[in-house]
KERO-307958 format. One record per residue (C-alpha): residue number from 1; residue in one letter; x, y, z. Coordinates in Angstrom, 2 decimals, decimal comma. Each point is the difference from the previous one (the first is absolute). Layout:
N
<lumlo><num>NUM</num><residu>a</residu><east>X</east><north>Y</north><up>Z</up></lumlo>
...
***
This chain:
139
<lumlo><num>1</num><residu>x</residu><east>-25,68</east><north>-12,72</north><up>20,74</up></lumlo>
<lumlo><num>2</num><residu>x</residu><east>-1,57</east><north>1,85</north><up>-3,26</up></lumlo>
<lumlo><num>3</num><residu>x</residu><east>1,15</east><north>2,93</north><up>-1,14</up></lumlo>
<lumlo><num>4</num><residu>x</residu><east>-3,63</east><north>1,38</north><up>0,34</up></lumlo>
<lumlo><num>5</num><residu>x</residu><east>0,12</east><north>-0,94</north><up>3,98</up></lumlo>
<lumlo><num>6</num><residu>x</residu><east>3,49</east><north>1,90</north><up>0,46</up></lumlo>
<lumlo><num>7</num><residu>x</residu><east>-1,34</east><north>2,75</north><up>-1,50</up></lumlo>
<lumlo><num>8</num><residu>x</residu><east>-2,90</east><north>-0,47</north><up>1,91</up></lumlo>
<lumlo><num>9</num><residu>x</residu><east>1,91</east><north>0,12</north><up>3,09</up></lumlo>
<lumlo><num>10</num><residu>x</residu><east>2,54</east><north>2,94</north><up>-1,17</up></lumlo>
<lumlo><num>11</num><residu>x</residu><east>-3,01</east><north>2,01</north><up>-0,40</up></lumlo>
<lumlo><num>12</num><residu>x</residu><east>-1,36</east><north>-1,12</north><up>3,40</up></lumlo>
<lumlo><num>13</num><residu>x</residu><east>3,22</east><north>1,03</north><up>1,59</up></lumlo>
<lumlo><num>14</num><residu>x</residu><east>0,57</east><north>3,65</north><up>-1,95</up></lumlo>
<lumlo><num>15</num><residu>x</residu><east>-3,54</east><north>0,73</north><up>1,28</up></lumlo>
<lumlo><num>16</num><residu>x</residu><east>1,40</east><north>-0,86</north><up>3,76</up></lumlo>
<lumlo><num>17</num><residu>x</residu><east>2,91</east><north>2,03</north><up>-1,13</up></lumlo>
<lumlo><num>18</num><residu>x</residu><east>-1,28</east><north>3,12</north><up>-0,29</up></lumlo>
<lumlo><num>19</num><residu>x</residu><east>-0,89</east><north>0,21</north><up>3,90</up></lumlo>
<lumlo><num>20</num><residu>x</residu><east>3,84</east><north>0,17</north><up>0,14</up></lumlo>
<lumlo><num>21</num><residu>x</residu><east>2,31</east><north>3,04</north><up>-0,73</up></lumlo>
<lumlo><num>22</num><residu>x</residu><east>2,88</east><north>-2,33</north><up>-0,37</up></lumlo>
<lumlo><num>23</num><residu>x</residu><east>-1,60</east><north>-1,09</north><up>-3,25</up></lumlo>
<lumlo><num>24</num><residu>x</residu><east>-0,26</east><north>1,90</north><up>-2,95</up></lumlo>
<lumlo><num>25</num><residu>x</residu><east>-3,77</east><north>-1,49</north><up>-0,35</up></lumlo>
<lumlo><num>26</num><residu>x</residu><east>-0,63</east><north>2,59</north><up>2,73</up></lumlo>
<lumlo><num>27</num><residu>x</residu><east>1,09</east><north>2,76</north><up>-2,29</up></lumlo>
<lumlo><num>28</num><residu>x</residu><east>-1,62</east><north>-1,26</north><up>-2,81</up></lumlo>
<lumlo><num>29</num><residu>x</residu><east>-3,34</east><north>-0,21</north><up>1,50</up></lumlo>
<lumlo><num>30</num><residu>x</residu><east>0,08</east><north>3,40</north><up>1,37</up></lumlo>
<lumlo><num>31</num><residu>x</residu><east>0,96</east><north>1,50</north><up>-3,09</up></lumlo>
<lumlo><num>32</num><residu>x</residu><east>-3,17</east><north>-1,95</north><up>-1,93</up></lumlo>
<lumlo><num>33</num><residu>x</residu><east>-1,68</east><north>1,57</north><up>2,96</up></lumlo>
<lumlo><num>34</num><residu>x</residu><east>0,98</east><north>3,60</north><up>-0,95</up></lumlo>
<lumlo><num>35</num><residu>x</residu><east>-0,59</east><north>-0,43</north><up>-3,64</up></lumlo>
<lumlo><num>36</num><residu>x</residu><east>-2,86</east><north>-1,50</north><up>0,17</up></lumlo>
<lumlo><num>37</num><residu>x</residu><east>2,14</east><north>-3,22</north><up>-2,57</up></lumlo>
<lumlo><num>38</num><residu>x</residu><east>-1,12</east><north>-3,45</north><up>-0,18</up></lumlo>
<lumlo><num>39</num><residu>x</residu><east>2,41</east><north>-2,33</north><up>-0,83</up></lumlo>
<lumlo><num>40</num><residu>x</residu><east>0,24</east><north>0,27</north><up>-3,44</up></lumlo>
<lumlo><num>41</num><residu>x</residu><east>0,24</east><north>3,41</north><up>-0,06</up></lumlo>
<lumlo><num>42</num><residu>x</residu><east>2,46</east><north>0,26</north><up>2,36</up></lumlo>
<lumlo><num>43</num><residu>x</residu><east>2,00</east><north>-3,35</north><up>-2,17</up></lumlo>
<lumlo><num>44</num><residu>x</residu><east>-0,10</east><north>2,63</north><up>-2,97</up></lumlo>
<lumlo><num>45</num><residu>x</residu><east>1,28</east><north>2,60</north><up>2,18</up></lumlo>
<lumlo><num>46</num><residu>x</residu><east>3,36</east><north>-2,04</north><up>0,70</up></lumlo>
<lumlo><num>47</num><residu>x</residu><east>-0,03</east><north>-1,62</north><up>-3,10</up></lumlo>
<lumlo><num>48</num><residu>x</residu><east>-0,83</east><north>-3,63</north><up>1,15</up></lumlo>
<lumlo><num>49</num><residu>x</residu><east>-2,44</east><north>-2,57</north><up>0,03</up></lumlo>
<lumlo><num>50</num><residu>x</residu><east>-1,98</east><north>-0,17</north><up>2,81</up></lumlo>
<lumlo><num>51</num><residu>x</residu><east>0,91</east><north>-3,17</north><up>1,11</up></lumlo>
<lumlo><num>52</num><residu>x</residu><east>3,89</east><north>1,50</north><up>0,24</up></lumlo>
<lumlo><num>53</num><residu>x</residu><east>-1,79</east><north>2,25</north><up>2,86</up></lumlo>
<lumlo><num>54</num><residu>x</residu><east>-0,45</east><north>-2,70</north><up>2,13</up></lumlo>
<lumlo><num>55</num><residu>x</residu><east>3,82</east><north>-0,79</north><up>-0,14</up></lumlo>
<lumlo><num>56</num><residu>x</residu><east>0,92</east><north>3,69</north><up>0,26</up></lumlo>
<lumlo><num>57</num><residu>x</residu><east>-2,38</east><north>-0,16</north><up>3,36</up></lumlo>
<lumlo><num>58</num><residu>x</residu><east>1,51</east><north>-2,41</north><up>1,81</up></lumlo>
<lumlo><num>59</num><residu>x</residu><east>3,04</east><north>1,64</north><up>-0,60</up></lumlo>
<lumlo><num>60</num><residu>x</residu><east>1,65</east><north>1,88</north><up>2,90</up></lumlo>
<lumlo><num>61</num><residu>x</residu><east>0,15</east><north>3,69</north><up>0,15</up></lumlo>
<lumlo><num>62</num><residu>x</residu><east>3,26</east><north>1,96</north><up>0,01</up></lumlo>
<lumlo><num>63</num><residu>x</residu><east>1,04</east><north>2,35</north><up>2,51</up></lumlo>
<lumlo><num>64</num><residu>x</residu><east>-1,06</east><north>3,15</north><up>-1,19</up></lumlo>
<lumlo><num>65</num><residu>x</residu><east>2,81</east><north>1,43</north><up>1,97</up></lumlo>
<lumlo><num>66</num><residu>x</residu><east>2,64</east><north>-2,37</north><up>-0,96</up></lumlo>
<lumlo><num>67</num><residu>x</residu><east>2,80</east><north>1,52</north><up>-2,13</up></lumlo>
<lumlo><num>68</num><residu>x</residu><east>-0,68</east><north>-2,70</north><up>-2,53</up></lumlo>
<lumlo><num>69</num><residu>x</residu><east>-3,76</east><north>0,38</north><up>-0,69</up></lumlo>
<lumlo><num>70</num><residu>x</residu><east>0,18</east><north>0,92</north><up>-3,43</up></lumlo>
<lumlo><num>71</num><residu>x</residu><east>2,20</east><north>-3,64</north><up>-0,96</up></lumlo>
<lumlo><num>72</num><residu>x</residu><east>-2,06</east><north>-1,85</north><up>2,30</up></lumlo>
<lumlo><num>73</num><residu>x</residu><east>-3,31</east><north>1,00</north><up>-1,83</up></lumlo>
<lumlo><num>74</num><residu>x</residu><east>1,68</east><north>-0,47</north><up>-3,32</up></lumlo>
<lumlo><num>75</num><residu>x</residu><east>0,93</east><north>-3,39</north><up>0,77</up></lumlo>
<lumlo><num>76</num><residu>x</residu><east>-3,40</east><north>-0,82</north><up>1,16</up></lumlo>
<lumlo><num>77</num><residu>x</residu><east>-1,39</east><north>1,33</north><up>-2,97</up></lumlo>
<lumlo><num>78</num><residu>x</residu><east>2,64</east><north>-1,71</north><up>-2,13</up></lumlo>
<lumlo><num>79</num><residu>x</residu><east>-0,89</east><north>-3,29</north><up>1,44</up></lumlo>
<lumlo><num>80</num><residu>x</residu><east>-4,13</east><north>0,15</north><up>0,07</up></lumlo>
<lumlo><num>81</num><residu>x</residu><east>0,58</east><north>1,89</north><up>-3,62</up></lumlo>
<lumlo><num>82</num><residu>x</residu><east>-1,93</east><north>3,57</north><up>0,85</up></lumlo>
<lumlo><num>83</num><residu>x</residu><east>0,88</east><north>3,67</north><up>-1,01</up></lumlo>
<lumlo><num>84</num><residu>x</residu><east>2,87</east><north>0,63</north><up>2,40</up></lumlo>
<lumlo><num>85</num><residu>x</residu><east>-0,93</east><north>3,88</north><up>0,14</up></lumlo>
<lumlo><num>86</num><residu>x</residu><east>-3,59</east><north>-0,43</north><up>0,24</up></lumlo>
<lumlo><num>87</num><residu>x</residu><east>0,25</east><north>-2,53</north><up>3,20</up></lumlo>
<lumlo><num>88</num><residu>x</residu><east>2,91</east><north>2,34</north><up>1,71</up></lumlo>
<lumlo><num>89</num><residu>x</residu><east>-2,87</east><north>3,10</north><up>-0,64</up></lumlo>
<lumlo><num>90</num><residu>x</residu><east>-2,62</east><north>-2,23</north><up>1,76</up></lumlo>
<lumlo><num>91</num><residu>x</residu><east>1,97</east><north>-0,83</north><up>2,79</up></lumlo>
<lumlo><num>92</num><residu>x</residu><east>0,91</east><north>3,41</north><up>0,46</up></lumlo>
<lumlo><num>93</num><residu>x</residu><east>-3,43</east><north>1,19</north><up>0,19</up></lumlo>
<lumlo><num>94</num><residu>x</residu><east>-1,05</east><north>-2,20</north><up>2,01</up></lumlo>
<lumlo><num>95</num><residu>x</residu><east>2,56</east><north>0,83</north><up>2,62</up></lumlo>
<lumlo><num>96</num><residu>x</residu><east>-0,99</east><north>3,21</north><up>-0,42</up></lumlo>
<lumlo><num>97</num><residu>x</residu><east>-3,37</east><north>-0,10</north><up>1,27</up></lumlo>
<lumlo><num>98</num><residu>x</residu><east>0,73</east><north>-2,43</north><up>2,85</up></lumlo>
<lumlo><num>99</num><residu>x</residu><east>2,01</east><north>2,84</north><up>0,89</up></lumlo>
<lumlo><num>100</num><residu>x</residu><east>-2,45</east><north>2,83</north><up>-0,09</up></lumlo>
<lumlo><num>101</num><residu>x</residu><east>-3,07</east><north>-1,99</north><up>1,19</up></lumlo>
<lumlo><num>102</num><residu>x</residu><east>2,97</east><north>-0,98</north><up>3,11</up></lumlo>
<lumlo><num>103</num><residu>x</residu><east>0,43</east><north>3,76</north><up>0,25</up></lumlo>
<lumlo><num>104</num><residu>x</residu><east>-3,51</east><north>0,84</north><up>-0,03</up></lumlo>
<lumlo><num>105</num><residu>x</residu><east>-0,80</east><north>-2,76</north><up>2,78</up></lumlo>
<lumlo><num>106</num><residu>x</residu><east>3,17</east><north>1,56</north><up>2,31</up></lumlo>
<lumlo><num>107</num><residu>x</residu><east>-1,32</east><north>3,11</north><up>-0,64</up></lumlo>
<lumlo><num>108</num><residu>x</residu><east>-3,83</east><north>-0,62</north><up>1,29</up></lumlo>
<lumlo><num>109</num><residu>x</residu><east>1,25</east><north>-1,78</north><up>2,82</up></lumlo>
<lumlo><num>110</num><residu>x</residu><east>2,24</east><north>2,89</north><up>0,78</up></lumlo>
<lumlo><num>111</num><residu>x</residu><east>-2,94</east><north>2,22</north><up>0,00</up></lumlo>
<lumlo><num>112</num><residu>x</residu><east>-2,61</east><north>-2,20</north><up>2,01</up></lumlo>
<lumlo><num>113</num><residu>x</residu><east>3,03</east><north>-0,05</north><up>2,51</up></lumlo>
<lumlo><num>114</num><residu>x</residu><east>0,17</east><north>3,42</north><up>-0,17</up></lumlo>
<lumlo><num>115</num><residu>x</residu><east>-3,71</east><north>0,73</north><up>0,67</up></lumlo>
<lumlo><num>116</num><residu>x</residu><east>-0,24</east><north>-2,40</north><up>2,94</up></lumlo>
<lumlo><num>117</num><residu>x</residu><east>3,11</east><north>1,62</north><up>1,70</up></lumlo>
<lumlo><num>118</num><residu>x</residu><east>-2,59</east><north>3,64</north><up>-0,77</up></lumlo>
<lumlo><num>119</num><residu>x</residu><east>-2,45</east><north>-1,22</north><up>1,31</up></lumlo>
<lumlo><num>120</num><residu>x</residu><east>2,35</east><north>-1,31</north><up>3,32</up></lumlo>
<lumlo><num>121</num><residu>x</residu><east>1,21</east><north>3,50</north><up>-0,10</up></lumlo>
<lumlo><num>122</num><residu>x</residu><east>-3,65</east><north>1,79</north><up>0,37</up></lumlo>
<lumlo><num>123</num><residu>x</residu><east>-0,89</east><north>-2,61</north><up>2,47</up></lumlo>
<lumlo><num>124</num><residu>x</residu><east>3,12</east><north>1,31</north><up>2,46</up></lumlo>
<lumlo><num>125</num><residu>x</residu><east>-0,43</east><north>3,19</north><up>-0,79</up></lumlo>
<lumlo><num>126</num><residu>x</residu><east>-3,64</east><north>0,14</north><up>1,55</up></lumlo>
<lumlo><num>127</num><residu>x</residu><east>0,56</east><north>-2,17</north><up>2,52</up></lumlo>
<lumlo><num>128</num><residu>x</residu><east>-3,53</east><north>-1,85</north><up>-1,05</up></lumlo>
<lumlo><num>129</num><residu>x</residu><east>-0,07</east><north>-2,43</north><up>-2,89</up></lumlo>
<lumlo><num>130</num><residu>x</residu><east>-0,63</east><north>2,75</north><up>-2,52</up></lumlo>
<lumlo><num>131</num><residu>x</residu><east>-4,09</east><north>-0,25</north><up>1,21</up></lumlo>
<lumlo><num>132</num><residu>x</residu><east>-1,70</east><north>2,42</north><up>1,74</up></lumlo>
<lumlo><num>133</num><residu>x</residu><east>-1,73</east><north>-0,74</north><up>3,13</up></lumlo>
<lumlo><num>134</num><residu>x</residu><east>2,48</east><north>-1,92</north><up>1,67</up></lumlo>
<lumlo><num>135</num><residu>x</residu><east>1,19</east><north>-2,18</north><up>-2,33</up></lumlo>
<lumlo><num>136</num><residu>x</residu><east>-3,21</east><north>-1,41</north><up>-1,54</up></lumlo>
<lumlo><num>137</num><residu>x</residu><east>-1,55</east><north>0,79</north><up>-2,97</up></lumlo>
<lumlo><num>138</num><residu>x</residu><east>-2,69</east><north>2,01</north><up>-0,95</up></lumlo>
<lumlo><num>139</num><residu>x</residu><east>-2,93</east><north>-1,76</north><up>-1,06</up></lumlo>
***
């Protein structure tokens, strides 16, 4: 096989990757997303050639709550050769807004609950459906 049709199908694969939060491809994507970076932008960023983002991609995400995060992402950043801060910084922000947009999306379903079980309530209450006239609505 080339070397042009592995990196054809590294690419290929980092682009499946990115569907999965097990890969660091995943984080990378959403952060382009957020910045609004193409790949070259976000290559300076880390201080790599873009084609050393396609390695860093298929690479698989630390814990963020494992005890050794920090020499995880050092090692992975040691081994693809990117700026060891800069990808730990991504990675936590990243997790960060997985977390609030998760908080956000408990939060609104917590509420919709919490209107349905009003509206339950008024509907007891009355002893009709919440309409007047028996139950049906006014047209």
């Amino acid at each position: 096989m080339s070397q042009a049709e592995q990196d054809r199908l590294l690419a290929w694969a980092a682009r499946r990757a990115r569907g999965r939060d097990t890969f660091i491809a995943s984080d990378l994507f959403a952060y382009q997303e957020r910045h609004r970076l193409d790949d070259a932008e976000l290559a300076a960023w880390l201080r790599c050639s873009t084609r050393v983002l396609t390695d860093l991609a298929l690479c698989r995400r630390p814990p963020a709550d494992a005890p050794s995060f920090r020499q995880d992402v050092d090692q992975i950043a040691n081994y693809v050769g990117v700026r060891s801060d800069r990808l730990a910084l991504l990675l936590r922000e990243t997790d960060a807004i997985a977390a609030l947009r998760a908080a956000q999306t408990d939060q609104s379903a917590r509420a919709d609950r919490g209107f349905l079980m009003a509206a339950r309530d008024h509907q007891d209450d009355s002893g009709t459906d919440g309409h007047e006239h028996g139950g049906s609505p006014r047209v």
